[in-house]
C-alpha positions as CSV (number, residue, x, y, z in Angstrom):
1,X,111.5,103.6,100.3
2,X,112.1,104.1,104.1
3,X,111.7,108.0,105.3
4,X,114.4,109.5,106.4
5,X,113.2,110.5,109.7
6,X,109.7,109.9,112.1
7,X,107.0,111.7,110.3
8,X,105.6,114.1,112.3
9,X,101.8,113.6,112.7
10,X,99.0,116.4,113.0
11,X,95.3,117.2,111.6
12,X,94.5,119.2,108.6
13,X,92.8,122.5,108.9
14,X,92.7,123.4,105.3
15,X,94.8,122.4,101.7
16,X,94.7,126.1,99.9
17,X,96.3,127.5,96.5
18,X,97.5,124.0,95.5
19,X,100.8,123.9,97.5
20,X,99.9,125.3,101.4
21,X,97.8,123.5,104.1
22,X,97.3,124.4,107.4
23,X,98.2,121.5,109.6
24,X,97.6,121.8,113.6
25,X,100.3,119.3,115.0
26,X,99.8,117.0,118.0
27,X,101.9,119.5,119.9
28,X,99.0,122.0,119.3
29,X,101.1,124.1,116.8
30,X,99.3,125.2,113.8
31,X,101.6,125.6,111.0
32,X,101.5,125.6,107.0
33,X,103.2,122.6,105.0
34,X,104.1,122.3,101.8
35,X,101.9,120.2,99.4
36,X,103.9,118.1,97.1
37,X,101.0,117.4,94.8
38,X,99.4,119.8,91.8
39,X,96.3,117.3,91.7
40,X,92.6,118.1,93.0
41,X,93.6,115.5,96.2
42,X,89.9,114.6,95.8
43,X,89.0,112.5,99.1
44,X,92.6,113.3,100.3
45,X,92.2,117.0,101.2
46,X,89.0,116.9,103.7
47,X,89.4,119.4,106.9
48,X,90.0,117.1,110.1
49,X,91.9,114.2,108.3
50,X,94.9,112.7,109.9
51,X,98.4,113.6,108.4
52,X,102.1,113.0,108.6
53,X,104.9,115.7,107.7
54,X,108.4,115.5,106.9
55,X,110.7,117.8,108.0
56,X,113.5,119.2,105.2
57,X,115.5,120.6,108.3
58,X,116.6,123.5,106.6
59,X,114.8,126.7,108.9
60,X,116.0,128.5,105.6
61,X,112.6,127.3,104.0
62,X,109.4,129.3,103.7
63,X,108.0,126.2,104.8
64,X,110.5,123.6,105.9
65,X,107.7,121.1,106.7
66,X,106.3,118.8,104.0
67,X,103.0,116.9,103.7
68,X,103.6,113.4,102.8
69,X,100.4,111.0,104.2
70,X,96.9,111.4,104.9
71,X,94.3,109.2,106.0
72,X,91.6,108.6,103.5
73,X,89.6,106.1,105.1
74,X,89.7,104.7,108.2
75,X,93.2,102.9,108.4
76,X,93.9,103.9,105.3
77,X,97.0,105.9,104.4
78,X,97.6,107.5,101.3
79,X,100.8,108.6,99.8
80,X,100.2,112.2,98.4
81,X,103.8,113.5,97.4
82,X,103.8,113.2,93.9
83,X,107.5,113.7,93.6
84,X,107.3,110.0,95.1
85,X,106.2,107.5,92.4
86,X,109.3,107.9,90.2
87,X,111.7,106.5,93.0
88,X,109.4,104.0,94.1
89,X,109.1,102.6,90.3
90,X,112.7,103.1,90.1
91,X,113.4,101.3,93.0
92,X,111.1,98.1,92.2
93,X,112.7,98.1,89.2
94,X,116.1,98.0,90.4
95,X,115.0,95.2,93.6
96,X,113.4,92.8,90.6
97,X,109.6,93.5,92.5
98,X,108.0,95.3,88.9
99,X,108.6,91.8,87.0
100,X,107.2,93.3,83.7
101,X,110.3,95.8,83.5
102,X,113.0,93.5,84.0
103,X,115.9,92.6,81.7
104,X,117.6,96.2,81.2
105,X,121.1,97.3,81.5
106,X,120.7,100.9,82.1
107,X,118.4,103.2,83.6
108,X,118.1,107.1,82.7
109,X,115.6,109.6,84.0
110,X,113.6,112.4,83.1
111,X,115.0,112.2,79.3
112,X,113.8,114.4,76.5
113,X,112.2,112.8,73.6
114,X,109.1,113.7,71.2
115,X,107.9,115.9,69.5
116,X,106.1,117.9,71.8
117,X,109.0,117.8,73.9
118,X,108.5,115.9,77.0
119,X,110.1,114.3,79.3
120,X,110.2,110.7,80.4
121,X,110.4,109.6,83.5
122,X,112.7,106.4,83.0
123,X,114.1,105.4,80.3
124,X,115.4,101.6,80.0
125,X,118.0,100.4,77.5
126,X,119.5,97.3,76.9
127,X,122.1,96.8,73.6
128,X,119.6,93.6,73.1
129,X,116.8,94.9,72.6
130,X,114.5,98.2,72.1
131,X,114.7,101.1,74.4
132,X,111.7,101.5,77.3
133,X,109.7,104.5,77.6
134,X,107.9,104.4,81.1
135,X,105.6,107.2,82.1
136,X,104.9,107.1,85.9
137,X,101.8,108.4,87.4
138,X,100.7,108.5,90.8
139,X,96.9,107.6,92.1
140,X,95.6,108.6,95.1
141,X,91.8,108.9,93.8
142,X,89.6,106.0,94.9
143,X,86.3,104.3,95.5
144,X,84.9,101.3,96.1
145,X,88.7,99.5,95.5
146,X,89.0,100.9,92.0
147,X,91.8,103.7,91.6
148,X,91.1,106.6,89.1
149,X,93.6,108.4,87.5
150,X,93.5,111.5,87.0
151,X,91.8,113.4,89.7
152,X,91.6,116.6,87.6
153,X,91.8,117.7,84.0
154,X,95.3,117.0,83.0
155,X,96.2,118.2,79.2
156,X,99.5,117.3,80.1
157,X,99.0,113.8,81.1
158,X,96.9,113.2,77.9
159,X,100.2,114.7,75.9
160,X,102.4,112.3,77.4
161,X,99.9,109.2,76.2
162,X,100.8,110.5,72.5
163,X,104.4,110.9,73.2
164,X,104.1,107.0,74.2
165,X,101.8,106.5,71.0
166,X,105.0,107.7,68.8
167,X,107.6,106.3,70.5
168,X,105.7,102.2,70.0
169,X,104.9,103.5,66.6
170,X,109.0,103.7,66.3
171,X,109.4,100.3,67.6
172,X,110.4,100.9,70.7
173,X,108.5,100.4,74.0
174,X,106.3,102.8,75.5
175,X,104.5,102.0,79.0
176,X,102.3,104.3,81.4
177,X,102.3,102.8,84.6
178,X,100.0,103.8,87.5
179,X,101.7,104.3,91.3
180,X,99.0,103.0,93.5
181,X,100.0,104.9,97.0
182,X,97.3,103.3,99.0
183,X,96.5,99.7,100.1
184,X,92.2,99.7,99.2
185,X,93.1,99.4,96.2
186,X,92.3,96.3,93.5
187,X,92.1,97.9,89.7
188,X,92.7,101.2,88.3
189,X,90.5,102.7,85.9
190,X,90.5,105.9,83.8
191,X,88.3,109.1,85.2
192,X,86.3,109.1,82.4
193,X,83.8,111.3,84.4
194,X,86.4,113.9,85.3
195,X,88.5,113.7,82.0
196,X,87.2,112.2,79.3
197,X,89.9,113.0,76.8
198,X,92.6,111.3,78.8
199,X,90.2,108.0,79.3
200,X,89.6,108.4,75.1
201,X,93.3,108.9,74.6
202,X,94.1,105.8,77.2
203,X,91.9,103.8,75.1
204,X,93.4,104.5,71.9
205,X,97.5,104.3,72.5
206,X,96.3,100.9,74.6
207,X,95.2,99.8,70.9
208,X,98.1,101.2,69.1
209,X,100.5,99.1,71.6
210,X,101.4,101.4,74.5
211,X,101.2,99.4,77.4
212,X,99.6,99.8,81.0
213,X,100.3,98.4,83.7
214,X,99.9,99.6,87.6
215,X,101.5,98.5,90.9
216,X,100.2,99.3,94.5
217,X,102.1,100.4,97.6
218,X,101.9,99.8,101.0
219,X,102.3,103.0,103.0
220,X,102.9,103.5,106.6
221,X,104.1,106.3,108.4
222,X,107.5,104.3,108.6
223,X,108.1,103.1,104.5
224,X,106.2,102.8,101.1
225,X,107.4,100.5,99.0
226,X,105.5,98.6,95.9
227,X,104.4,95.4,96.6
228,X,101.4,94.1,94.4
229,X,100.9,94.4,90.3
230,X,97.0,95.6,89.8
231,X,95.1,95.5,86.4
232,X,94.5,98.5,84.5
233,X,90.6,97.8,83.2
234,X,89.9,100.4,80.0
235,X,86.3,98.7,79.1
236,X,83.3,100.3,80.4
């Protein structure tokens, strides 16, 4: 996925009630940006970090400009937007890269389904063969080359591993699949130490025949665009 426009680069000052950061551009403007992500940002929110924007170009927006990068680590950029992973999956699907989801006629997004009423992010179907349930998720959490998911307590990330539980448990596919958006990146574990009841409920629709599987972007300032399958380790 190629951005629409040059970024626009700057430092952070601050990330602040989930969805504002202060941002001082290279131009010496200081302005707040919208932040696409309702996740802690854990060791992708520190105060001086490098950062890229996109700009909506609608001046009708409280804040027209968006935060889309930051730099971890030293030449390390991480794709924060979490309104990103769908389209990249969607897209790897579509250009044959995600082998694993291959073979489908039709693709259909954010479809209702289960009985807590969620929504899936893609749904694959194919008058072959039983329908696939894929729930994206996007990790930016990291250390040591091991990407956690998730970076805060997330009740509803744990509901959509039951929905998945069901929908195997009706013969059809169910599949969580971890959006790596940054390149240090070799295996992706649960956060056991930040939410234990997700890693437990990982665990457990792994052994009733949900399946996980992760793929890792590469992310410059230009494009990010999945281009490497990781494995998703459970076991202590």
């Amino acid at each position: 996925m190629k951005f629409a426009q040059a970024l626009i680069p700057g430092n952070l000052i601050k990330r602040y009630k989930r969805f504002l950061a202060d941002i001082e551009l290279d131009d010496g403007r200081v302005i707040t940006a919208h932040t696409p992500n309702t996740g802690s940002m854990l060791g992708c929110c520190d105060p001086g970090s490098r950062v890229w924007l996109s700009d909506s170009g609608n001046p009708e927006r409280k804040y027209p400009l968006s935060w889309e990068l930051v730099e971890a680590a030293p030449g390390i950029l991480v794709g924060i937007n979490t309104g990103l992973p769908n389209k990249l999956v969607e897209e790897g699907i579509r250009n044959g890269v995600i082998r694993e989801l291959q073979g489908y006629d039709g693709m259909r997004r954010e479809v209702r389904y289960g009985a807590e009423n969620s929504r899936i992010d893609l749904l694959l179907e194919d008058a072959a063969k039983p329908a696939c349930y894929v729930e994206v998720k996007n990790v930016t959490l990291a250390q040591d080359g091991t990407g956690y998911f998730p970076d805060a307590v997330s009740t509803r990330g744990t509901k959509h591993l039951r929905e998945l539980a069901e929908v195997v448990a009706a013969g059809k596919r169910g599949i969580i699949l971890f959006c790596v958006q940054r390149k240090d990146v070799s295996e992706v574990r649960p956060a056991d130490t930040i939410d234990r009841k997700y890693g437990h409920t990982l665990r457990q629709v792994i052994d009733a025949g949900v399946e996980a599987i992760a793929w890792r972007a590469d992310v410059t300032p230009e494009e990010i665009r999945l281009d490497k399958g990781l494995p998703v380790r459970v076991t202590p």
